[in-house]
HTML snippet that shows the backbone in 3Dmol.js (N, CA, C, O; Angstrom):
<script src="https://3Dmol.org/build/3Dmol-min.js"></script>
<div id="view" style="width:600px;height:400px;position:relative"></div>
<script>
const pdb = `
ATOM      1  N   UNK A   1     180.595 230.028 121.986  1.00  0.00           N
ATOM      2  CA  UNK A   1     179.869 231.309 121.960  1.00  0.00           C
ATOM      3  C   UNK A   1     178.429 231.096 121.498  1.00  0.00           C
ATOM      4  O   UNK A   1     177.487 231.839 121.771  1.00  0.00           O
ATOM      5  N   UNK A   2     178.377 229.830 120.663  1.00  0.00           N
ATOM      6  CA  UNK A   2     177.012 230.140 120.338  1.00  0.00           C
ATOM      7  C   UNK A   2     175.912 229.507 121.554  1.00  0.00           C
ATOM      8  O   UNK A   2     174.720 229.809 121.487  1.00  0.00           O
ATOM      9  N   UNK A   3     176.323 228.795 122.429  1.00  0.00           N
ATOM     10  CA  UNK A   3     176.003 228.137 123.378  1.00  0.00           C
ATOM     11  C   UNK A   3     175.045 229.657 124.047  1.00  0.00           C
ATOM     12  O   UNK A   3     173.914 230.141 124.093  1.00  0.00           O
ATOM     13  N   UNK A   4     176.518 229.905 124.487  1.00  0.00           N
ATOM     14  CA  UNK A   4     176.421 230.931 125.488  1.00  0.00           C
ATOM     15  C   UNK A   4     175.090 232.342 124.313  1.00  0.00           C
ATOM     16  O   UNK A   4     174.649 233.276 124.983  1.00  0.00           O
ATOM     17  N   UNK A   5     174.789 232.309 123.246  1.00  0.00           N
ATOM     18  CA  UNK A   5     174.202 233.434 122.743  1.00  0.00           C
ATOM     19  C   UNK A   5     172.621 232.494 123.208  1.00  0.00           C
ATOM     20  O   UNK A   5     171.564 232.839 123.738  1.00  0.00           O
ATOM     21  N   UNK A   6     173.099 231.342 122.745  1.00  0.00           N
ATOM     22  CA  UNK A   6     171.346 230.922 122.582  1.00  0.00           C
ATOM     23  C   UNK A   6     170.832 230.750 123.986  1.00  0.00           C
ATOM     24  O   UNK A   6     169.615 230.752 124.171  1.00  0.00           O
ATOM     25  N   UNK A   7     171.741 230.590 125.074  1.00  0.00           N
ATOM     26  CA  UNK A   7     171.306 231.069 126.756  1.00  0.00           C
ATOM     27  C   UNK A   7     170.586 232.328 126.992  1.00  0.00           C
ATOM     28  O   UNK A   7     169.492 232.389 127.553  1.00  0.00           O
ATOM     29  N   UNK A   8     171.347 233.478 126.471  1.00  0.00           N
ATOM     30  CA  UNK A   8     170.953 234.580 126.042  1.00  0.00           C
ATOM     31  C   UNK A   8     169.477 235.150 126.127  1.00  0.00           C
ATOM     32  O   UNK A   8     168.835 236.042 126.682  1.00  0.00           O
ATOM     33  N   UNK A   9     169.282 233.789 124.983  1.00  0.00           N
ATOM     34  CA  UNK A   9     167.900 234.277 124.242  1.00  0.00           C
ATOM     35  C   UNK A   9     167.320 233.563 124.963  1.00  0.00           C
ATOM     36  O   UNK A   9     166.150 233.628 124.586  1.00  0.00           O
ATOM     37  N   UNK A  10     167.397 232.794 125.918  1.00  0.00           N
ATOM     38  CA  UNK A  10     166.444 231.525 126.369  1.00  0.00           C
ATOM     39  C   UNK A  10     166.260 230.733 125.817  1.00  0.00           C
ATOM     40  O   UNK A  10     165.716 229.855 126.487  1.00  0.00           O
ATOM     41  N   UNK A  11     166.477 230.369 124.422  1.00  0.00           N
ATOM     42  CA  UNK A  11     166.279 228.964 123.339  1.00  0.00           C
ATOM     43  C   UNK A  11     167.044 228.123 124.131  1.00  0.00           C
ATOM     44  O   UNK A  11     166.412 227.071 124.036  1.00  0.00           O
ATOM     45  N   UNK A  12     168.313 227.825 125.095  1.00  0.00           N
ATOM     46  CA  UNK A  12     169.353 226.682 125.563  1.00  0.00           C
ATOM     47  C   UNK A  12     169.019 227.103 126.727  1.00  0.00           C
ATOM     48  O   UNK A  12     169.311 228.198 127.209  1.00  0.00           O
ATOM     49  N   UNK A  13     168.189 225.964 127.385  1.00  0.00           N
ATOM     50  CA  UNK A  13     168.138 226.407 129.082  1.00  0.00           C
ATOM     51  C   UNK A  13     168.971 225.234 129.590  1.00  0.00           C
ATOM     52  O   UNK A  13     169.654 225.494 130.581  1.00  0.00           O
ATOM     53  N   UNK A  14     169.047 224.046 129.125  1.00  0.00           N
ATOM     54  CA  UNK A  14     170.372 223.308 129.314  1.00  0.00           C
ATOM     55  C   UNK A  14     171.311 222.969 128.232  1.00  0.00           C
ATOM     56  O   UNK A  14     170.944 223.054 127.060  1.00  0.00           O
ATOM     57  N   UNK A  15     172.183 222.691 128.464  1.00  0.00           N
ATOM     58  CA  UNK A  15     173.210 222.499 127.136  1.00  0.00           C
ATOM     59  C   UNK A  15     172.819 221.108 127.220  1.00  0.00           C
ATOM     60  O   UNK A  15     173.525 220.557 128.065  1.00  0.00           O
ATOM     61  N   UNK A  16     171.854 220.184 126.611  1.00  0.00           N
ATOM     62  CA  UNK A  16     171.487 219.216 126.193  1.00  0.00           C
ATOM     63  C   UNK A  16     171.311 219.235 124.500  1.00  0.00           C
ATOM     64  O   UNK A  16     170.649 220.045 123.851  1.00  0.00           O
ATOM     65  N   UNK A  17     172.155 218.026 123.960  1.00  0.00           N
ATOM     66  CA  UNK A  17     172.490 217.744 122.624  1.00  0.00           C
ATOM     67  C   UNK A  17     170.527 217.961 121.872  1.00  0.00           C
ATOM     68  O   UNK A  17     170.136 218.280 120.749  1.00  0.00           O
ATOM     69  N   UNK A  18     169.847 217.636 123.025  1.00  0.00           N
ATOM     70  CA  UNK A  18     168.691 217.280 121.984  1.00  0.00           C
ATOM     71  C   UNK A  18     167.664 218.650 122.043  1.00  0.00           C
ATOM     72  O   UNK A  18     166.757 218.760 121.217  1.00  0.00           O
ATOM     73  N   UNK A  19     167.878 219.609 123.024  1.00  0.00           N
ATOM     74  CA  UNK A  19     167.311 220.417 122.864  1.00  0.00           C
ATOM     75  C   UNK A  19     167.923 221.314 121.905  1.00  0.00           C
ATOM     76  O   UNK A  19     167.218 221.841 121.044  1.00  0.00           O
ATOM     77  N   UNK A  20     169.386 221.577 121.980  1.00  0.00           N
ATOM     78  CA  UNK A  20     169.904 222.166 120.445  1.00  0.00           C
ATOM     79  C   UNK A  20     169.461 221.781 119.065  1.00  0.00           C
ATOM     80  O   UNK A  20     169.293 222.477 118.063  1.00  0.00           O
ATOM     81  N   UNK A  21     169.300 220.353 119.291  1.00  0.00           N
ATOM     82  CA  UNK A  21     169.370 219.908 118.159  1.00  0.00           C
ATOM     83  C   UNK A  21     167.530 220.358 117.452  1.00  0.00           C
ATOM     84  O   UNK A  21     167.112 220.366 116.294  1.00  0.00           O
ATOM     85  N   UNK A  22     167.205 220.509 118.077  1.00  0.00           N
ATOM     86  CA  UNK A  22     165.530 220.812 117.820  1.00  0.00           C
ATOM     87  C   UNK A  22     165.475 222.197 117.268  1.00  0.00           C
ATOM     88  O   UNK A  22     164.540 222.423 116.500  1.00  0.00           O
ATOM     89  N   UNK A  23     166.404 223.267 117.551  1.00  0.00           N
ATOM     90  CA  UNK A  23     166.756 224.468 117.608  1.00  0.00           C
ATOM     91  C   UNK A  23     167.983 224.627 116.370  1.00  0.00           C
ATOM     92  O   UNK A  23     168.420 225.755 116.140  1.00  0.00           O
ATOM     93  N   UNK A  24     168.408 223.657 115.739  1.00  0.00           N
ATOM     94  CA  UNK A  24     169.131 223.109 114.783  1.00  0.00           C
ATOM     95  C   UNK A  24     168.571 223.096 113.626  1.00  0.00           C
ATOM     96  O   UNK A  24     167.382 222.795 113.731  1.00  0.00           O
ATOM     97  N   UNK A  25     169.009 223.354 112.215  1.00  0.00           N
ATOM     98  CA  UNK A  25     168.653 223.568 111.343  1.00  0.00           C
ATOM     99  C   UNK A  25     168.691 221.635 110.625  1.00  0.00           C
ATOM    100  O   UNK A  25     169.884 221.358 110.505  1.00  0.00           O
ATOM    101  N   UNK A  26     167.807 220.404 110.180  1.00  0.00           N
ATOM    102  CA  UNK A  26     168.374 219.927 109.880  1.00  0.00           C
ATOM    103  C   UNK A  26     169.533 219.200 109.077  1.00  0.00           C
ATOM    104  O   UNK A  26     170.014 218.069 109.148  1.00  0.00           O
ATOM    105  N   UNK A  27     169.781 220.285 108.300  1.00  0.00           N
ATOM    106  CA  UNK A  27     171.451 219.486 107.852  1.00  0.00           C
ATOM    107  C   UNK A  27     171.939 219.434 108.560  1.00  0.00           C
ATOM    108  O   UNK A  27     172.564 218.376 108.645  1.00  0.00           O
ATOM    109  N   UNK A  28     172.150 220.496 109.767  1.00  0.00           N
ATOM    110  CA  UNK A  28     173.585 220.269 110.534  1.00  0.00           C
ATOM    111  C   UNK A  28     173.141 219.663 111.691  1.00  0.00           C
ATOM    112  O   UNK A  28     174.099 219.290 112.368  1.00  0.00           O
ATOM    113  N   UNK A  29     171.746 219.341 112.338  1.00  0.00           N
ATOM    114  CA  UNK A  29     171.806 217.912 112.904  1.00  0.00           C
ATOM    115  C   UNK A  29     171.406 216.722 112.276  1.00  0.00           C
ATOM    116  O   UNK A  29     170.826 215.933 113.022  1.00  0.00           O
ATOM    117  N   UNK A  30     171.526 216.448 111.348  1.00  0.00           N
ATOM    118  CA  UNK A  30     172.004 214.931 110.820  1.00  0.00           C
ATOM    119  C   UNK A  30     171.945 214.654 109.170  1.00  0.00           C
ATOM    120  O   UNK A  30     171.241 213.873 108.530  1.00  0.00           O
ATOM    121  N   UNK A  31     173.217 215.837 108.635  1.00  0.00           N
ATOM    122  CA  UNK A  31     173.809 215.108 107.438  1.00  0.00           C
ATOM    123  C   UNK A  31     173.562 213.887 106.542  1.00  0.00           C
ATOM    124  O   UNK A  31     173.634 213.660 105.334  1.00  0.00           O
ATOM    125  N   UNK A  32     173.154 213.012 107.941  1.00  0.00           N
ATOM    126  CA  UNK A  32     173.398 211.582 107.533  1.00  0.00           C
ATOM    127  C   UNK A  32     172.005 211.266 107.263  1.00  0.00           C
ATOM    128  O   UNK A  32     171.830 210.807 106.134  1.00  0.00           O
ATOM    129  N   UNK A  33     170.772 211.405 108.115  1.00  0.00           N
ATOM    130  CA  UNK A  33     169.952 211.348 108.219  1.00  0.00           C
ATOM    131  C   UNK A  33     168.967 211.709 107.276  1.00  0.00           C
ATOM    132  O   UNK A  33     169.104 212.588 106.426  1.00  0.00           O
ATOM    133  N   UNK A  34     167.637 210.768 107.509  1.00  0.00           N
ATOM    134  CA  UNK A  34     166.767 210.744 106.543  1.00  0.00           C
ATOM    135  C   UNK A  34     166.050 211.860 106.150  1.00  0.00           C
ATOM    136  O   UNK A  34     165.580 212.049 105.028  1.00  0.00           O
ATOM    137  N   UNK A  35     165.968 212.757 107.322  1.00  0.00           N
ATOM    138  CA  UNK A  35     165.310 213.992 107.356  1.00  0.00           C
ATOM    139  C   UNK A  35     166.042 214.837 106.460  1.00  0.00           C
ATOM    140  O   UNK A  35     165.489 215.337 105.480  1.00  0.00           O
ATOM    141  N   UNK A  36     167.349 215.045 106.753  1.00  0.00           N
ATOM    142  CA  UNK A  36     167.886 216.155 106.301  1.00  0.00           C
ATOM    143  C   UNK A  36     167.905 215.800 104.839  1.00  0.00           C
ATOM    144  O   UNK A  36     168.102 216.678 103.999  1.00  0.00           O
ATOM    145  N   UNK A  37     167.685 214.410 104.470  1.00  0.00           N
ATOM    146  CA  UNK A  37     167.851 213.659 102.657  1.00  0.00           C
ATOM    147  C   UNK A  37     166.624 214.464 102.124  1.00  0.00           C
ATOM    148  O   UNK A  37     166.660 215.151 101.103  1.00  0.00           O
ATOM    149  N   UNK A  38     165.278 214.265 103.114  1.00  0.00           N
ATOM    150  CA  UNK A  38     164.068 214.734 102.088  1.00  0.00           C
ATOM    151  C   UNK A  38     164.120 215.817 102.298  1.00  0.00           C
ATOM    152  O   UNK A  38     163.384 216.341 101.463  1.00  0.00           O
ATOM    153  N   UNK A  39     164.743 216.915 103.212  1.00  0.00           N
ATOM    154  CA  UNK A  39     164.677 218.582 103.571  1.00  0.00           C
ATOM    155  C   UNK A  39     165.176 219.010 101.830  1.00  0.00           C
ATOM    156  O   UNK A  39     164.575 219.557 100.906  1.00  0.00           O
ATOM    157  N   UNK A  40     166.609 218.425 101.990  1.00  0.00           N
ATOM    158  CA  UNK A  40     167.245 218.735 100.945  1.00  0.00           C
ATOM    159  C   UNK A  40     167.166 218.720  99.204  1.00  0.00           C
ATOM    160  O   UNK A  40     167.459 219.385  98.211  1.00  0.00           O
ATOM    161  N   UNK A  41     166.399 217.147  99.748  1.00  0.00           N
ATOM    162  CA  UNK A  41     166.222 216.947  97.929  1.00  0.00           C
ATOM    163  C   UNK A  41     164.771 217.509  97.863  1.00  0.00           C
ATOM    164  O   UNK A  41     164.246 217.363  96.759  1.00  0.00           O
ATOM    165  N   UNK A  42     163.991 218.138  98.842  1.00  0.00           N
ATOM    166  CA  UNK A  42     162.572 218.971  98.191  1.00  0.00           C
ATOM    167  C   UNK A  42     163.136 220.064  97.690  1.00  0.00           C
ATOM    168  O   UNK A  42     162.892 220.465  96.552  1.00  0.00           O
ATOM    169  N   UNK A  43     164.115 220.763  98.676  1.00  0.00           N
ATOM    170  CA  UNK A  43     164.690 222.301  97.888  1.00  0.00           C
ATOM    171  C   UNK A  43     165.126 221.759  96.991  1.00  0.00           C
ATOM    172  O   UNK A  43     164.376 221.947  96.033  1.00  0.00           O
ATOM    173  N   UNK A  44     165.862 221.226  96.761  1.00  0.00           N
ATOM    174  CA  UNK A  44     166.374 220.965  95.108  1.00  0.00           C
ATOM    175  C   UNK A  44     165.357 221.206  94.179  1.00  0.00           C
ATOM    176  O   UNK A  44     165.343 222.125  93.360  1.00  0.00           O
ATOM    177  N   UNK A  45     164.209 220.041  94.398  1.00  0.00           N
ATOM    178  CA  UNK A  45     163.298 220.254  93.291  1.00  0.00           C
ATOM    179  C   UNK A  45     162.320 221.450  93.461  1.00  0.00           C
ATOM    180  O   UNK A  45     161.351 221.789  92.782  1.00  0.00           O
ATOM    181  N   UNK A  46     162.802 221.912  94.431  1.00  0.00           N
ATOM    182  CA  UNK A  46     161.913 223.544  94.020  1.00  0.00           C
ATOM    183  C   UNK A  46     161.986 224.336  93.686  1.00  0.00           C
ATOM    184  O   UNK A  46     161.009 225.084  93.650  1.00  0.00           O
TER     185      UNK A  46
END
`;
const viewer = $3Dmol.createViewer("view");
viewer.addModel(pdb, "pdb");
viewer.setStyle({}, {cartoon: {color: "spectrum"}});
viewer.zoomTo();
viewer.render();
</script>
């Protein structure tokens, strides 16, 4: 469903992993990742 909402809006004109993912908040595209380490530990210290 959320596929189909963000079609909707025009944000998903293909269901490609990398255009979601841009449209993705980063924690939940990459947990693992370095980005989402410094996203996270700046809110912390703010």
């Amino acid at each position: 469903t959320s596929v189909a909402t963000l079609r909707q809006l025009g944000l998903a004109r293909d269901p490609l992993p990398g255009s979601l993912a841009e449209y993705a908040s980063p924690a939940i595209l990459d947990p693992r990742g370095e980005r989402a380490g410094e996203v996270v530990a700046r809110f912390r210290l703010s």
